[in-house]
C-alpha positions in Angstrom: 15.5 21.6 -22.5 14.6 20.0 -18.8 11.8 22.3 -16.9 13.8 22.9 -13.7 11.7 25.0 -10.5 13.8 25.8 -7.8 11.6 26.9 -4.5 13.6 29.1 -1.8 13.7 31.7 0.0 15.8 34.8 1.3 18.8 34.1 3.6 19.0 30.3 2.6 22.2 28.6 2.4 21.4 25.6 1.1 19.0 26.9 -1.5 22.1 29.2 -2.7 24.1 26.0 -3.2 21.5 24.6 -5.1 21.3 27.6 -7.5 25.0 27.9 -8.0 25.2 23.9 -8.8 22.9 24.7 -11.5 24.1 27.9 -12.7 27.7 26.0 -12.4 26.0 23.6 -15.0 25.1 25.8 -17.4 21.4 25.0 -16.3 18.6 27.5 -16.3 16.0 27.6 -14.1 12.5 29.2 -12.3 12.7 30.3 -8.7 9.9 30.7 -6.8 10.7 32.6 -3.6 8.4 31.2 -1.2 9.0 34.2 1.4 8.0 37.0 -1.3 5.4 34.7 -3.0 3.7 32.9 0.2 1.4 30.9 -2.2 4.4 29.5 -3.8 4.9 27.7 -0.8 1.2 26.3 -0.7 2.3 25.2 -4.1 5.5 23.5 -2.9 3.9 21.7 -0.2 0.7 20.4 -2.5 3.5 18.7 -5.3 5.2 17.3 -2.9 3.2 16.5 0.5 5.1 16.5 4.1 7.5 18.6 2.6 8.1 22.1 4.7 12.0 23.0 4.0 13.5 24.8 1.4 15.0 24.6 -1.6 12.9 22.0 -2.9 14.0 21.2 -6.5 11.6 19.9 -9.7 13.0 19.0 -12.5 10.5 18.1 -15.5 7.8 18.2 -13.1 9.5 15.6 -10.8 10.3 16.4 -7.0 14.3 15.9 -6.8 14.3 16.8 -3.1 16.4 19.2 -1.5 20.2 20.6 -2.1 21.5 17.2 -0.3 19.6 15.3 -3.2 20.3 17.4 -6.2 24.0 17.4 -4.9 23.7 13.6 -4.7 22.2 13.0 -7.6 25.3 15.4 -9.4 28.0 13.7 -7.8 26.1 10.2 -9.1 26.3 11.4 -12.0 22.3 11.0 -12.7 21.6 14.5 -13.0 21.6 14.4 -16.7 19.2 11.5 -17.0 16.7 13.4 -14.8 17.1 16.0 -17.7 16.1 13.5 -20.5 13.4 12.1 -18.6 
């Protein structure tokens, strides 16, 4: 089963998108909410440096990017090799 970390934060469209694509795939995941946990988003910016928006999306310990890339990478139909990997 892939690691998937989803970082977000109260109030956050995109990051709600994000979470239902996964949830619509059957995928479970870890949320850190960066608003509640403000050290989760010292985390977020030390994996992935120059990064300040949220959701950001790891999968398997790999930065995926935001909603517009884990939508992008769905729609590609690459999603599931990010998941093997």
């Amino acid at each position: 089963m892939a690691k998937i970390e989803v970082y977000s934060g109260d109030y956050c469209p995109y990051c709600t998108r994000a979470k239902a694509l996964l949830k619509q795939r059957e995928l479970e995941f870890v949320e850190y909410n960066v608003q509640n946990e403000p050290e989760r988003r010292v985390e977020m910016v030390d994996r992935a440096p120059g990064v300040r928006t949220i959701p950001q999306i790891f999968i398997n310990d790999r930065h995926v990017g935001g909603y517009d890339d884990l939508y992008a990478l769905d729609k590609k139909g690459e999603l599931n090799n990010c998941l093997k990997a």
